[in-house]
ROSE-4610 file (N, C-alpha, C; in Angstrom, 1 decimal, always signed):
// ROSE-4610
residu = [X/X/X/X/X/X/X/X/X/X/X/X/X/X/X/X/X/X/X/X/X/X/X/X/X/X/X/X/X/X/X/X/X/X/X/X/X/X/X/X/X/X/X/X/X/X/X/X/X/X/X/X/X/X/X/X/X/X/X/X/X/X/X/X/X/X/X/X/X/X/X/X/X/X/X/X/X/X/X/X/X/X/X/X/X/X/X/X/X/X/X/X/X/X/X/X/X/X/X/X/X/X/X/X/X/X/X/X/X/X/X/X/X/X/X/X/X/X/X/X/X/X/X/X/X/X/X/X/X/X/X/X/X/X/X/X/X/X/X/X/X/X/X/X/X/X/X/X/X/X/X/X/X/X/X/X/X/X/X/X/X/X/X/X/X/X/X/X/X/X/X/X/X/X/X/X/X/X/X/X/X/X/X/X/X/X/X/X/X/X/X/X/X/X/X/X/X/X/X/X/X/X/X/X/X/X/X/X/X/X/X/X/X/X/X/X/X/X/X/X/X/X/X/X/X/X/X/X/X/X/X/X/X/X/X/X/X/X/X/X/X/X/X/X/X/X/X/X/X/X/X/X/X/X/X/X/X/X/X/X/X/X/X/X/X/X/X/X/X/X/X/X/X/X/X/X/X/X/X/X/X/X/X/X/X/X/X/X/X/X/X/X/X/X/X/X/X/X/X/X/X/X/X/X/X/X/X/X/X/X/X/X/X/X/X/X/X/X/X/X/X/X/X/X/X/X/X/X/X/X/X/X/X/X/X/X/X/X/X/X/X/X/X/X/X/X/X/X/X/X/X/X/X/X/X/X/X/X/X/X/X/X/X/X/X/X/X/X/X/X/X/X/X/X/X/X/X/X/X/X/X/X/X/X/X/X/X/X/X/X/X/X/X/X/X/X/X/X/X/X/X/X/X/X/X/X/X/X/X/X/X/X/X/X/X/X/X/X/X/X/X/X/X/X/X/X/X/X/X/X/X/X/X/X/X/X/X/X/X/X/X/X/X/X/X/X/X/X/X/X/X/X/X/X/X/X/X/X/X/X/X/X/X/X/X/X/X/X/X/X/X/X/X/X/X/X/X/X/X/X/X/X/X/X/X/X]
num = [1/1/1/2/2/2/3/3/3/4/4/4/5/5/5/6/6/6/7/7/7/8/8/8/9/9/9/10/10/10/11/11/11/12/12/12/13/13/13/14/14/14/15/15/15/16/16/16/17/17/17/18/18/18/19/19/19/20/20/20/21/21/21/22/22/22/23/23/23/24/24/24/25/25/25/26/26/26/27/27/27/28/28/28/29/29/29/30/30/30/31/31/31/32/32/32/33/33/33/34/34/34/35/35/35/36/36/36/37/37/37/38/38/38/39/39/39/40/40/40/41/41/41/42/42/42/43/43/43/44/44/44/45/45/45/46/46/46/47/47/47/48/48/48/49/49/49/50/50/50/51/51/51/52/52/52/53/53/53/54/54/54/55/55/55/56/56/56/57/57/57/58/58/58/59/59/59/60/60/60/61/61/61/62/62/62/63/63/63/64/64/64/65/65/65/66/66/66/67/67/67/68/68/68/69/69/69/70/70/70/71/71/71/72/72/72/73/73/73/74/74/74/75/75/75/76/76/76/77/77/77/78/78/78/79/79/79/80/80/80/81/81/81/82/82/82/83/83/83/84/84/84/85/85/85/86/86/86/87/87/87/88/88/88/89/89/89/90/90/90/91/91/91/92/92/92/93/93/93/94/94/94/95/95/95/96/96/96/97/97/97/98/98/98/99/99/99/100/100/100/101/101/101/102/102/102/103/103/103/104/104/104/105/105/105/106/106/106/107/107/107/108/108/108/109/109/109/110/110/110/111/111/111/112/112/112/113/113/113/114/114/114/115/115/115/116/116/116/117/117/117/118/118/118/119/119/119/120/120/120/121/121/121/122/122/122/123/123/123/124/124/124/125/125/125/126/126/126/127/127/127/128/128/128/129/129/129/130/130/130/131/131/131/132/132/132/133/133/133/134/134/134/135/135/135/136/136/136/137/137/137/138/138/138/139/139/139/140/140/140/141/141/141/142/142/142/143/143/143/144/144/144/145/145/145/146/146/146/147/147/147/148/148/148/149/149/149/150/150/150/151/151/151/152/152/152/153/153/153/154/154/154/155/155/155/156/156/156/157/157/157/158/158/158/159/159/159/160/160/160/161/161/161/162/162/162]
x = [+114.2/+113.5/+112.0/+111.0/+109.5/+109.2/+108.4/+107.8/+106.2/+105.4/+104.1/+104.3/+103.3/+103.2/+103.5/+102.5/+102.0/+103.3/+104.2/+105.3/+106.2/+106.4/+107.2/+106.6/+106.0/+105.1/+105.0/+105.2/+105.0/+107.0/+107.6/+108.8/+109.5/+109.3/+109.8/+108.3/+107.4/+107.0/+107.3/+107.7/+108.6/+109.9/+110.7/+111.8/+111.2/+110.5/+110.5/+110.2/+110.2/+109.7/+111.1/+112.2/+113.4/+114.4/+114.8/+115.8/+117.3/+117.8/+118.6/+118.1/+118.3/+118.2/+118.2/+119.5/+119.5/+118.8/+117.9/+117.5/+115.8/+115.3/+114.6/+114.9/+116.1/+116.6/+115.5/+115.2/+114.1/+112.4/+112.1/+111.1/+110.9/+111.5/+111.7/+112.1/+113.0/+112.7/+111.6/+110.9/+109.5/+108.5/+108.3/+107.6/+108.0/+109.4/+109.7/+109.7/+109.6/+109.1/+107.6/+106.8/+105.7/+105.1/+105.7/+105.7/+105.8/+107.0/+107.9/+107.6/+107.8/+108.0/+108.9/+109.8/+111.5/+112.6/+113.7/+114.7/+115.7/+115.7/+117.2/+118.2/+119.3/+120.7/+120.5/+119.2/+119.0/+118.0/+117.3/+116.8/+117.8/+118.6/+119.4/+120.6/+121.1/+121.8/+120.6/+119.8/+118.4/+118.0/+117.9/+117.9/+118.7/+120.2/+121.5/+121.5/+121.2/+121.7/+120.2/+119.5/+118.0/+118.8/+119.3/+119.7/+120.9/+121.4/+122.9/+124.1/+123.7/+124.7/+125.1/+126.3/+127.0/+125.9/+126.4/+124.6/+125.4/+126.8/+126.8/+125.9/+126.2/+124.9/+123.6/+122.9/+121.8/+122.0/+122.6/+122.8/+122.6/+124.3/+123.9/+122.7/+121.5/+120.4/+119.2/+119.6/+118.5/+119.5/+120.7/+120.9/+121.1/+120.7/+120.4/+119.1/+117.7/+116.6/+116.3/+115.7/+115.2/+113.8/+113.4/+111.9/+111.9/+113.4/+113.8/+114.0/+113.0/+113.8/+114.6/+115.6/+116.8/+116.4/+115.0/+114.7/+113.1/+112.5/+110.9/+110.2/+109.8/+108.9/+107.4/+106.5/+105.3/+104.0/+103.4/+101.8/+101.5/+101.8/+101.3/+102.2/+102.9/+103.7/+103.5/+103.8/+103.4/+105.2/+104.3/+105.4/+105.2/+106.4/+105.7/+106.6/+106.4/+107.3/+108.0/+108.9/+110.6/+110.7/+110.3/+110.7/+110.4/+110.7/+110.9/+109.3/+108.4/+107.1/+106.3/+106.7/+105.9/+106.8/+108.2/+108.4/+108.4/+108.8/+108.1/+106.7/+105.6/+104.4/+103.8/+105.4/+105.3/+105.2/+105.7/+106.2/+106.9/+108.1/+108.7/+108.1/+107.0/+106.1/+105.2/+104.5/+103.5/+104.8/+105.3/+106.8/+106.3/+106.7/+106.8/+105.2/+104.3/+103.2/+103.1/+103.3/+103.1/+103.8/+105.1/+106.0/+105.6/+105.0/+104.2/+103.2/+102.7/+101.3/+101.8/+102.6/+102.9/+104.0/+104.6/+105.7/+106.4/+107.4/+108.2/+109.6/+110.2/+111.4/+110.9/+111.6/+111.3/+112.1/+111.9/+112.3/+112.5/+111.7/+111.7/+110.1/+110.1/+108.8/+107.9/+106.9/+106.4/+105.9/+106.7/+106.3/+105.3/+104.0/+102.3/+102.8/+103.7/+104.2/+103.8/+102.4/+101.6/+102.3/+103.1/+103.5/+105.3/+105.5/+106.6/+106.7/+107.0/+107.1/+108.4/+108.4/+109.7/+109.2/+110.6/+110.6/+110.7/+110.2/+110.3/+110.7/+111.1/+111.3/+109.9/+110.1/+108.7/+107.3/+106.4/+105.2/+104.4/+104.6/+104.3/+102.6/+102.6/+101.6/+102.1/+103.2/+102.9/+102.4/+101.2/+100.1/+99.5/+99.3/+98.7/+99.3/+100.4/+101.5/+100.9/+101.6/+102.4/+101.0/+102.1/+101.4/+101.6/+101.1/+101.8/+101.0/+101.5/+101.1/+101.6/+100.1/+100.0/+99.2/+100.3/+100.5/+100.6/+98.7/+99.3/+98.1/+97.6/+96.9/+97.5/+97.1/+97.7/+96.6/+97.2/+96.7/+97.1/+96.2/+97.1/+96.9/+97.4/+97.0/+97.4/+98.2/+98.3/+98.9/+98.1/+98.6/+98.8/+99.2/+99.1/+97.9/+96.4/+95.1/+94.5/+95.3/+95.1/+95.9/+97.2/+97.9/+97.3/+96.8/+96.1/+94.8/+94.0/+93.1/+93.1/+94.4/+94.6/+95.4/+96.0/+96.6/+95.7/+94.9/+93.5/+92.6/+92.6/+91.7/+92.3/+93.8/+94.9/+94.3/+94.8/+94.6/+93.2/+92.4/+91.1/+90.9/+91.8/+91.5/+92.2/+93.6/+94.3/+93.1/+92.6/+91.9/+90.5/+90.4/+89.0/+90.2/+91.2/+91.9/+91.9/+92.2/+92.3/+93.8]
y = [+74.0/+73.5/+73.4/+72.6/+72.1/+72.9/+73.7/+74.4/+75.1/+74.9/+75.4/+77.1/+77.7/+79.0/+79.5/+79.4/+80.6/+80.2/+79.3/+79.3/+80.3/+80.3/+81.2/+82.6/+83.0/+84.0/+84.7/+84.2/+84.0/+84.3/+83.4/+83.7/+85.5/+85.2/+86.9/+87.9/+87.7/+88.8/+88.8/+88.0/+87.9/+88.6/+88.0/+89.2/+90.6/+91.1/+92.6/+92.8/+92.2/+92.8/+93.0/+92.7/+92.8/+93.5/+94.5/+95.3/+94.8/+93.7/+92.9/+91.6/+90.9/+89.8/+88.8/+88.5/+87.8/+87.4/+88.4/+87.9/+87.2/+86.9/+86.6/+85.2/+84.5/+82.8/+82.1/+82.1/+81.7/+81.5/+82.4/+82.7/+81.4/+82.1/+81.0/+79.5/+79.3/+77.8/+77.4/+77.8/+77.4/+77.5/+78.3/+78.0/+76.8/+76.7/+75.3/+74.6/+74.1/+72.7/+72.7/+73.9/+73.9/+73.5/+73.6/+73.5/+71.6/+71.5/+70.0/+69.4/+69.5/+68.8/+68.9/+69.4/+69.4/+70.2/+70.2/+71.0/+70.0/+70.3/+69.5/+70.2/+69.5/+70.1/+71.5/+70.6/+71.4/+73.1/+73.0/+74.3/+74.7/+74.2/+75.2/+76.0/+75.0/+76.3/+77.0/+76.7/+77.8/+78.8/+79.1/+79.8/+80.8/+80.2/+81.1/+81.7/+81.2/+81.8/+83.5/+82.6/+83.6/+84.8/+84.4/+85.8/+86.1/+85.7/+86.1/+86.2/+84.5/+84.1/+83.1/+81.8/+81.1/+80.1/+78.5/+77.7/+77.5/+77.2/+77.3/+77.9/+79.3/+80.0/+79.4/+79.0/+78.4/+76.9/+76.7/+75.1/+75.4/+76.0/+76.2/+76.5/+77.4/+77.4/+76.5/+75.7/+74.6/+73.6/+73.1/+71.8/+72.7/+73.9/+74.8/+74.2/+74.7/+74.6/+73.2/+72.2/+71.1/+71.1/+72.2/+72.1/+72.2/+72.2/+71.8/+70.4/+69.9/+68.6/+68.4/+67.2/+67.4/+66.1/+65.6/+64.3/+64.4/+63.4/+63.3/+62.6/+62.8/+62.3/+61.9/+60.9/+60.3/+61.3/+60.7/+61.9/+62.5/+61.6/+62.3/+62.1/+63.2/+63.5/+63.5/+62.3/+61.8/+62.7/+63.2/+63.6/+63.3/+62.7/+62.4/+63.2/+64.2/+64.4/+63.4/+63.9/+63.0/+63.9/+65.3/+66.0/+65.2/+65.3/+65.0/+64.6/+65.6/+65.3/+64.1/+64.2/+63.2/+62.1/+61.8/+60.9/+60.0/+60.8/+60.2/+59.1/+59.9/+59.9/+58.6/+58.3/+56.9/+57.6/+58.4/+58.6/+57.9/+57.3/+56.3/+55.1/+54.6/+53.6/+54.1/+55.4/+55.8/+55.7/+56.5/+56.1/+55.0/+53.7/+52.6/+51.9/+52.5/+51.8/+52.7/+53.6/+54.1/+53.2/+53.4/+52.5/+51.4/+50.5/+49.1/+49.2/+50.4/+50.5/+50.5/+51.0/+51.4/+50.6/+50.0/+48.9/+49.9/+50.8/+52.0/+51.8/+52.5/+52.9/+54.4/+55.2/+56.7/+57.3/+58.4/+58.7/+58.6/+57.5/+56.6/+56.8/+56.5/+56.8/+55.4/+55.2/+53.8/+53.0/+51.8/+50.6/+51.7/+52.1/+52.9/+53.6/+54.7/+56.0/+56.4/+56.8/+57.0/+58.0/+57.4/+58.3/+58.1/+59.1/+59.0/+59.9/+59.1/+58.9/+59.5/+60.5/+61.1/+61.5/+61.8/+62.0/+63.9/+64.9/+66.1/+66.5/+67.8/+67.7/+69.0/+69.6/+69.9/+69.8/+70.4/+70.6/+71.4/+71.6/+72.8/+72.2/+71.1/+70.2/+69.7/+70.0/+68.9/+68.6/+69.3/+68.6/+67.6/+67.5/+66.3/+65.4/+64.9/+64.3/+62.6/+61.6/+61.9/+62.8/+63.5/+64.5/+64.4/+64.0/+63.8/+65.2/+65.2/+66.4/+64.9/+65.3/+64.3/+65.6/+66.2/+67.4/+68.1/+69.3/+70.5/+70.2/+68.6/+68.4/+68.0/+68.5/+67.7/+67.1/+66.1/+65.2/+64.8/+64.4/+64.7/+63.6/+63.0/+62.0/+61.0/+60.3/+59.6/+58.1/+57.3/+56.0/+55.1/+53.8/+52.6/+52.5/+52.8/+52.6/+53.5/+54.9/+55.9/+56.2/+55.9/+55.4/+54.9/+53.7/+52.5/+52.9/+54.1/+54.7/+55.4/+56.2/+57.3/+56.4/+55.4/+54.9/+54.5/+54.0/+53.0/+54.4/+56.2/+57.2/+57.3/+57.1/+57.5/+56.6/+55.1/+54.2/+54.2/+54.4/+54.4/+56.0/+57.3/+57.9/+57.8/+57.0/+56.9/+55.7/+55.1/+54.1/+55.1/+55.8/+56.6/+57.6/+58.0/+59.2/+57.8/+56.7/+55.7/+55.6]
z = [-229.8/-228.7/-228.9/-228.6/-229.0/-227.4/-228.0/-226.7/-227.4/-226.6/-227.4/-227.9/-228.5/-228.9/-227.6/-227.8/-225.9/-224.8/-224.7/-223.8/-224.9/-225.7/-226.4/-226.1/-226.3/-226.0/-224.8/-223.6/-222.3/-222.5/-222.7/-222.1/-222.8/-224.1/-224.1/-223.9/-223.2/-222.5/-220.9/-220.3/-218.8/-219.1/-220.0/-220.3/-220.2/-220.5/-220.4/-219.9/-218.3/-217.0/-216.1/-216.3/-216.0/-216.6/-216.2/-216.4/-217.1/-216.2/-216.6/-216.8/-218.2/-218.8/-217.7/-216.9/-216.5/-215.0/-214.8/-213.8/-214.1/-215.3/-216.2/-215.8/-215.3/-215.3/-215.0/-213.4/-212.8/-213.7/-213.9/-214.3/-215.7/-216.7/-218.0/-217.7/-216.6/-216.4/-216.2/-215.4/-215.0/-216.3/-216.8/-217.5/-218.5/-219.3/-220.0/-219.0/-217.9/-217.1/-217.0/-217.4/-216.6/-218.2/-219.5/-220.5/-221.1/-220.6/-221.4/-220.4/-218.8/-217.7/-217.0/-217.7/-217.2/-217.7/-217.4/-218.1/-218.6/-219.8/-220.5/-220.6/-221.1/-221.5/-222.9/-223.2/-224.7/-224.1/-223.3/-222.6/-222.1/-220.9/-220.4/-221.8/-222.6/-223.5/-224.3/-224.2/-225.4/-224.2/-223.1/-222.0/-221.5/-222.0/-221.6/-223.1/-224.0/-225.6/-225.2/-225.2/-224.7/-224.0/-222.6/-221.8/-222.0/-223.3/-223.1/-222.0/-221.7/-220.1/-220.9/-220.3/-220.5/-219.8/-220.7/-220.1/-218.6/-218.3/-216.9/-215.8/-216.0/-215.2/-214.8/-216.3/-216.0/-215.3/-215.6/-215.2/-213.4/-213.0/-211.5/-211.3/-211.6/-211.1/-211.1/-212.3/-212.5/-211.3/-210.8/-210.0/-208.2/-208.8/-206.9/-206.6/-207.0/-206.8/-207.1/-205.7/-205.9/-207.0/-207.0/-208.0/-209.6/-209.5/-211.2/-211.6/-212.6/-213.0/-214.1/-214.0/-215.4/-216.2/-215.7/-216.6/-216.3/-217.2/-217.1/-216.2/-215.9/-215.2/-215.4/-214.6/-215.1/-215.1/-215.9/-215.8/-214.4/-213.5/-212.1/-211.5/-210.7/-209.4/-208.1/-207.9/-206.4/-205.2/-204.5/-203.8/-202.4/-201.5/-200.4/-199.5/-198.2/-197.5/-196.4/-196.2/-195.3/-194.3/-193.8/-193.3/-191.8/-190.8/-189.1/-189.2/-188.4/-188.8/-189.0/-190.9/-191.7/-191.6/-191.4/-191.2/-190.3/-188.9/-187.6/-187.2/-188.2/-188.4/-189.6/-190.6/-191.2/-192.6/-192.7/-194.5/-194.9/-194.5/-195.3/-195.4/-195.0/-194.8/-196.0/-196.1/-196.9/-198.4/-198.3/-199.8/-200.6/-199.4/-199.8/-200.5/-199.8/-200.4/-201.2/-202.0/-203.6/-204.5/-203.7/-205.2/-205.2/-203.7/-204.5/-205.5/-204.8/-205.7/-207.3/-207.7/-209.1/-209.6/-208.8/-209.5/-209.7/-208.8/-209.2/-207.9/-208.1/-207.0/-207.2/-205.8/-206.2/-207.0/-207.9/-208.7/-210.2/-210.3/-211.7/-212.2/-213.6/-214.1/-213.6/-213.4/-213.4/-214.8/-214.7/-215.9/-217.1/-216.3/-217.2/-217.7/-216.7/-217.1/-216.7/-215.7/-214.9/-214.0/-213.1/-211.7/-211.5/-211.4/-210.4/-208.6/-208.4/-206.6/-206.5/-205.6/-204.9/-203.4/-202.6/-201.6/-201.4/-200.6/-201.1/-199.1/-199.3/-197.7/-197.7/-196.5/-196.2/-196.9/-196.7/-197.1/-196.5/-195.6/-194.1/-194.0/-193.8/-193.0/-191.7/-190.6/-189.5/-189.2/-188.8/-187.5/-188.2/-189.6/-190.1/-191.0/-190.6/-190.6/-190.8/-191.9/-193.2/-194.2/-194.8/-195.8/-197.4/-198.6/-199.3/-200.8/-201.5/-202.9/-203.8/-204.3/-205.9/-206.6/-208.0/-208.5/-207.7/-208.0/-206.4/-205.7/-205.8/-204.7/-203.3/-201.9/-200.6/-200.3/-199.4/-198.7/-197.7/-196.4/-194.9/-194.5/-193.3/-192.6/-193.7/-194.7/-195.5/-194.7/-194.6/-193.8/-195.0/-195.1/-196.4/-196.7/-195.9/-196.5/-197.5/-196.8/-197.9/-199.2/-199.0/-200.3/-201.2/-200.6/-201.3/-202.8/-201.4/-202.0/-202.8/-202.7/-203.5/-205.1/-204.9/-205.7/-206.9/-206.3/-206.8/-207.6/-207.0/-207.9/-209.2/-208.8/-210.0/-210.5/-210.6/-211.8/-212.5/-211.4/-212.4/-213.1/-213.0/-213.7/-215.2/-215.0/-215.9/-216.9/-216.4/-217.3/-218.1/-217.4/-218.6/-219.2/-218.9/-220.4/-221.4/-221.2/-221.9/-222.7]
């Protein structure tokens, strides 16, 4: 598995803060997503071989937890909430003007590679409802003008990494 030093490093010094191996699961995913981006077939059995579990184990925990992903996704993580609230308030309207913005469906990487757009349920923003996290930035009040706006910081920052 292609994982930097310091994630290697990082995951067997987390091991030794647990008594039993396996309760180490949690932890070590996160770091190889927070590492690769995601979890593959190939981490979860390097994971279970790690804590001496069957990759089932791991598996059920990586398709429990919505904050695991099992594929890649784009340089920036557009997340938009669905929860009552933000939707009421025109999140499925704000949704839609990201994926125009990017030429994407949710879920999918866009054409650049740039963004992928998902739907996430809360955010624990109501009162400033629709609410969306692009990485672990939030942003409240998101109407189609602010989408727009926000769409348009992305591309021009994607244009100076070059």
């Amino acid at each position: 598995m292609h994982l930097k030093p310091e994630t290697f490093s990082q995951i067997d010094e987390v091991i030794t803060h647990y008594p039993v191996k396996r309760s180490a699961t949690l932890p070590l995913l996160h770091l190889i997503q927070e590492d690769v981006g995601f979890i593959s077939n190939e981490a979860i059995e390097w994971v279970a071989a790690k804590l001496e579990l069957q990759p089932i184990n791991v598996y059920e925990v990586v398709t429990f937890y919505p904050m695991f992903r099992q594929k890649p996704i784009g340089r920036r993580h557009i997340k938009v909430c669905r929860t009552l609230s933000c939707a009421l308030m025109g999140g499925y309207k704000t949704c839609e003007a990201f994926e125009q913005e990017f030429n994407t469906h949710r879920g999918e990487i866009s054409p650049d590679g740039e963004v992928t757009v998902e739907f996430v349920e809360c955010l624990a923003s109501c009162g400033t409802a629709p609410v969306v996290l692009i990485d672990d930035d939030l942003h409240e009040n998101v109407d189609g003008a602010k989408a727009k706006q926000l769409s348009d910081q992305i591309k021009a920052q994607a244009k100076q990494r070059g």
